[in-house]
N, C-alpha and C positions, 0 to 999 in steps of 0.2 A: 305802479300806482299812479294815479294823477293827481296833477296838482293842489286838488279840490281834499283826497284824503291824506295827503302828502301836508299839509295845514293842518287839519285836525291831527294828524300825528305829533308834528312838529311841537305847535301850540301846547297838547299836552305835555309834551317833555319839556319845554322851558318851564310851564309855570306849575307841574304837577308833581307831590312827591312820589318819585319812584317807588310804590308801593307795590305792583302789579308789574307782569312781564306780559302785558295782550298779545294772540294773534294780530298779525297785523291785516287787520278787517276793521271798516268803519262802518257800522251798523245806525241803519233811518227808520226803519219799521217793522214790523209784525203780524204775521197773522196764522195762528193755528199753529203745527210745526215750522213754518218756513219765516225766516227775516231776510229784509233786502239792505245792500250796505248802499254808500250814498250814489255810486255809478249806476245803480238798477239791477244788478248781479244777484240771482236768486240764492238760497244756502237753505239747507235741513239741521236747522236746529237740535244737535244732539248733545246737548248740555242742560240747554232750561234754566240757564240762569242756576247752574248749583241746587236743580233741583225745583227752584221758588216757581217756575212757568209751568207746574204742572198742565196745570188745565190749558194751556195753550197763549198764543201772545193773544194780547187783547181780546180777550171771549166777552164777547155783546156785553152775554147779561150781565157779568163782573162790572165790566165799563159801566153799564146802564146805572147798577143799583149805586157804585161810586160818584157820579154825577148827578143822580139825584139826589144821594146825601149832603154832597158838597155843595145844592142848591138849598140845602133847608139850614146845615148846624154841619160844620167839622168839629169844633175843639169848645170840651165846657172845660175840663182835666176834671178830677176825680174830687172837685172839694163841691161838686154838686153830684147827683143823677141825673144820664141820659136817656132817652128811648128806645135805646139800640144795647147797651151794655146789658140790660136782664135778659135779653131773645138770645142774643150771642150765649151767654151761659148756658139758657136752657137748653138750646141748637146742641153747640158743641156737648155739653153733658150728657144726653140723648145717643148721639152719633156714638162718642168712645168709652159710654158706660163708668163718667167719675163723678166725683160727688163735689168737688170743689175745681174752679179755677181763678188762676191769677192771669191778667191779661198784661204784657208786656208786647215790646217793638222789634228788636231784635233779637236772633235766637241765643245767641252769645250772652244778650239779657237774662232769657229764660233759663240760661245755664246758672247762672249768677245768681240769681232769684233762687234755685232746686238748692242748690250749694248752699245760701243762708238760711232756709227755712229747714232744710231735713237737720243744720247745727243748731238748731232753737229748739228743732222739735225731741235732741238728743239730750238735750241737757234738762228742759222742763218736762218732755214726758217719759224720756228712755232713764236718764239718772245719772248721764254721762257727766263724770266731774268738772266742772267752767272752764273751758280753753283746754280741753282735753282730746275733744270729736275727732276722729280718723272720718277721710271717708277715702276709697279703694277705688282708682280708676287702673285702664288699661294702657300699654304701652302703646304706641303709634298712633293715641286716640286725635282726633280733633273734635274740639267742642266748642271752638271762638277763639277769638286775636285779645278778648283783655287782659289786663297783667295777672289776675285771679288766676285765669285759666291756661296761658303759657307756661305759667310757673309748674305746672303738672303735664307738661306735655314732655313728649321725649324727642322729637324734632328741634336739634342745633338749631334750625332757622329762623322756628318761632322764638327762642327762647336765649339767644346769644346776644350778651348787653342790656338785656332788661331787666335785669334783677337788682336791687334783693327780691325773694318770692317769698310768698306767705308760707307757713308751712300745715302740716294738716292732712296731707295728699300722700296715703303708698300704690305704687304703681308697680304694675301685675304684667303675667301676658294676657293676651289676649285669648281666647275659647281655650282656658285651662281650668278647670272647675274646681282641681285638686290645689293649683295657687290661690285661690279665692281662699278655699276654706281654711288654706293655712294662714294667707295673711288678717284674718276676724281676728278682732278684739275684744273683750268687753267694751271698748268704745269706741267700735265700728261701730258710724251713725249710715253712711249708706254705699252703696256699687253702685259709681256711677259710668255706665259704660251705650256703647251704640250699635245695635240690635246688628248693624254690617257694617265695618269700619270704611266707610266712603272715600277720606282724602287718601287714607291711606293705599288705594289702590283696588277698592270693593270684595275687602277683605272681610269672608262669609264663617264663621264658625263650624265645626263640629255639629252634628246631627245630635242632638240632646243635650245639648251645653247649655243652654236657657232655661230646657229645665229642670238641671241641677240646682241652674244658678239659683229659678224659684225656691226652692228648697234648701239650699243653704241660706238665703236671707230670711225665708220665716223663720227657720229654727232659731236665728239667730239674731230676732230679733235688727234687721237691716232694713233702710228702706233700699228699696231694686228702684233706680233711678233710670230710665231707657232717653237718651236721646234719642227720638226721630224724627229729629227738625228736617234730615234727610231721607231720612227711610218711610217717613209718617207719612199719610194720606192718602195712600195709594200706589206710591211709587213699585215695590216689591208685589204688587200684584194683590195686598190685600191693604184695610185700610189703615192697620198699623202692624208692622214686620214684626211685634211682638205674637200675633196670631200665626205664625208659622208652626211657632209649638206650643200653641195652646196655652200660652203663659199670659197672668197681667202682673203689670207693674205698679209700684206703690205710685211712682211720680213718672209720670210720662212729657216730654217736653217736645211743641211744637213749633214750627215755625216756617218758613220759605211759602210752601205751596196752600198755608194758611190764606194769603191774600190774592193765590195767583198770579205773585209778580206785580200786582199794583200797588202794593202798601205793604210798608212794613210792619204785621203780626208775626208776635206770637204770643205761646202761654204756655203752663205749667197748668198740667192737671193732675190733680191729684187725692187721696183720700182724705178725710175730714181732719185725722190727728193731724200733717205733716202742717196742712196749710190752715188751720185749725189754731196752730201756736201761735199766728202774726194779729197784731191788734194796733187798731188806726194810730198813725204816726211813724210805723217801725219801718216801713219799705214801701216801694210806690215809685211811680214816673209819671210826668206830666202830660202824656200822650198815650200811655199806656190805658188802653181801654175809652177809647175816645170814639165820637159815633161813626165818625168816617170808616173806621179801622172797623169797628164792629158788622158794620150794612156790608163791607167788601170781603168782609171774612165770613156772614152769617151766606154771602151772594158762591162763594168760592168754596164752601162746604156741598151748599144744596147743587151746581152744576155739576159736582165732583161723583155726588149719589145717583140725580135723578138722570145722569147723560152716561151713567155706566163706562165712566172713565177708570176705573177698577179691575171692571170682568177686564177691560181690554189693553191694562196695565199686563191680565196675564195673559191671557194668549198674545198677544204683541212679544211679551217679553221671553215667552218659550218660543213663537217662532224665530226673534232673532237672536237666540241664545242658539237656538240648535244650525242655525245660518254661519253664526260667525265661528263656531264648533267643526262646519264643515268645508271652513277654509281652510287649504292646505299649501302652508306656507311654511319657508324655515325660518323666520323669522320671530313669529309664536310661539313663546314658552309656553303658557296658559291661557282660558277662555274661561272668564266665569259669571255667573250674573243669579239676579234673582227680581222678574220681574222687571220694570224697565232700568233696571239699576245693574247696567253690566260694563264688562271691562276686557279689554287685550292685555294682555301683561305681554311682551317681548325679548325673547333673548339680549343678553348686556351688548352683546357683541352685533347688535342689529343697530344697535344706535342710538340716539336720544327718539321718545317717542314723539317729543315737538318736531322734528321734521318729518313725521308721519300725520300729523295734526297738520301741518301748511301744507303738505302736499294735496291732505284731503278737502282744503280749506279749495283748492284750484279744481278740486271735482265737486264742488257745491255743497260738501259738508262739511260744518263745525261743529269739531269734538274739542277736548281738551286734555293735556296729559297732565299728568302725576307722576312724583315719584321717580322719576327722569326714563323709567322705562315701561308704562304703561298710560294706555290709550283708554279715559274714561267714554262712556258710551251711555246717556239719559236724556233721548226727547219728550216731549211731552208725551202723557200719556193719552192725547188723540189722535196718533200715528195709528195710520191704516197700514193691511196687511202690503199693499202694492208702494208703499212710502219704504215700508220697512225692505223688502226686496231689492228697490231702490236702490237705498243705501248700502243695503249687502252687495251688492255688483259694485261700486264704487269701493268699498272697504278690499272687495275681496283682490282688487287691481291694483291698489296702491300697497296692501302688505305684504305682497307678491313683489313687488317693484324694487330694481336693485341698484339702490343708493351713492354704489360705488363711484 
């Protein structure tokens, strides 16, 4: 490295808390699939920011309609009305067919937000006795870093030193339908789980698991709460990874590719009762649904539809799911994906997947690992077929490549 990101490295670690373990890459710009770091060095984008860079780094029209709002009005907070927060409802309601939304900033928010509304809506419309509410997540889940939601995670890492945790939360496996319905209560208020376990490694369910799950939560009276602050908007090929089986969700929660990477949205959308029980005073953030946030997300929905960012989430994502299927390597325990939302998984004994990640980082892509043995794989989804090809020659040379 030179001296130049040999500083920015540096500087970050004296004055920055160790919270993060980066690639060592210092990223200046954006545009489409590709960033360049501060030497001029090209790289394919196959992360997306965790997803948030759906639609591409800096897409115009995102830019456009965000700098024109931030020329008229950013911030009234909610103790007036803006011009932008009624379109945003409509827009969004329209698009994923709900009858209410709550507009929050980050998805970890929205999580936070599902969690307090589906226990309100347990106890004042379900009958659930006061400080009683269960709700049923999944093991390996991630849903955010606040103390709320480590406390229900099962990842040592999030969760060691940070407690005491609230309690409230029974945790399941994951795509077992038959654990769901044993663990119901009468005061099971909801299943809150994520359509593909992401951090965990793009960890896909069972073929009919969703819609059991449908069905065990109506019977029983549960809201079906879907993170897809990750899976939502496109990523899996359709516009929410709840359509794969034909299923809807009581509370759906979005977030990342809400803004395309320029602003922090999200929201919770959901049916009339859930969001239906909060009344002025009871929950709210001062940014949450503000115009800026609303013109960049009403801007980052309609590019998402009318540029057919979608259709080409799936075929992108079958041809490089069947590309990286047709690598043959011993290195490769597993190949799995859905849409642009795929993954390598690695034999233990291939080695940690980060130096498969900095290897690829010196053939012009960046991915990111998990899990210490697999290699995440989400660029945007306006990666063309000859982008995607690209990358599979590059992939297919470096998990070939022997480490020794």
């Amino acid at each position: 490295m030179s001296s130049s990101v040999i500083d920015f490295v540096a500087t970050e670690a004296r004055f920055g808390a160790r919270n993060y373990e980066p690639i060592g890459v210092v990223l200046s710009r954006g545009e489409g699939v590709w960033v360049w770091d501060t030497e001029g060095n090209r790289y394919l984008d196959c992360l997306s920011a965790y997803s948030a860079v759906s639609q591409g780094h800096c897409h115009p029209k995102i830019l456009a309609a965000m700098v024109e709002q931030a020329h008229r009005l950013t911030l009234t907070s909610r103790a007036f009305h803006n011009d932008q927060l009624a379109l945003f409802y409509e827009e969004i309601a329209a698009l994923t067919g709900s009858h209410k939304v709550l507009p929050m900033n980050s998805g970890a928010e929205a999580v936070e937000s599902a969690i307090k509304s589906v226990r309100k809506w347990g106890y004042e419309v379900k009958g659930v006795p006061d400080g009683q509410a269960e709700i049923i997540v999944c093991a390996n889940n991630f849903h955010g870093r606040t103390l709320g939601i480590v406390g229900f995670s099962t990842d040592p890492e999030t969760r060691t030193h940070f407690g005491p945790f609230a309690p409230g939360f029974k945790i399941i496996p994951f795509g077992d339908a038959a654990a769901l319905e044993e663990a119901i209560t009468p005061n099971t208020v909801a299943f809150l789980v994520e359509p593909i376990q992401g951090e965990a490694g793009v960890i896909i369910p069972p073929a009919g698991y969703f819609t059991k799950v449908r069905e065990l939560c109506t019977a029983n009276n549960v809201m079906l709460v879907l993170d897809e602050i990750q899976t939502g908007l496109g990523r899996t090929g359709k516009l929410l990874a709840e359509q794969h089986e034909g299923i809807e969700a009581d509370v759906t929660l979005l977030g990342k590719a809400l803004s395309g990477g320029f602003y922090p949205v999200s929201a919770v959308l959901s049916n009339n009762d859930v969001l239906g029980t909060l009344r002025p005073g009871q929950h709210g953030s001062t940014f949450g649904g503000n115009p800026l946030a609303c013109a960049v997300a009403r801007a980052a929905l309609r590019v998402l539809v009318e540029e057919g960012m979608i259709e080409n989430a799936a075929r992108q994502g079958a041809r490089f799911l069947e590309g990286l299927k047709d690598i043959r390597a011993n290195t490769i325990r597993d190949v799995r994906g859905r849409g642009l939302m795929l993954a390598v998984e690695l034999h233990p004994e291939a080695g940690r997947a980060r130096r498969y990640c900095e290897a690829l980082q010196g053939k012009g892509i960046l991915a990111k690992d998990t899990h210490e043995h697999t290699i995440r794989i989400a660029p945007p989804l306006v990666i063309t077929s000859d982008e995607v090809d690209w990358a599979l020659e590059r992939l297919a040379t470096t998990l070939t490549q022997d480490f020794a």
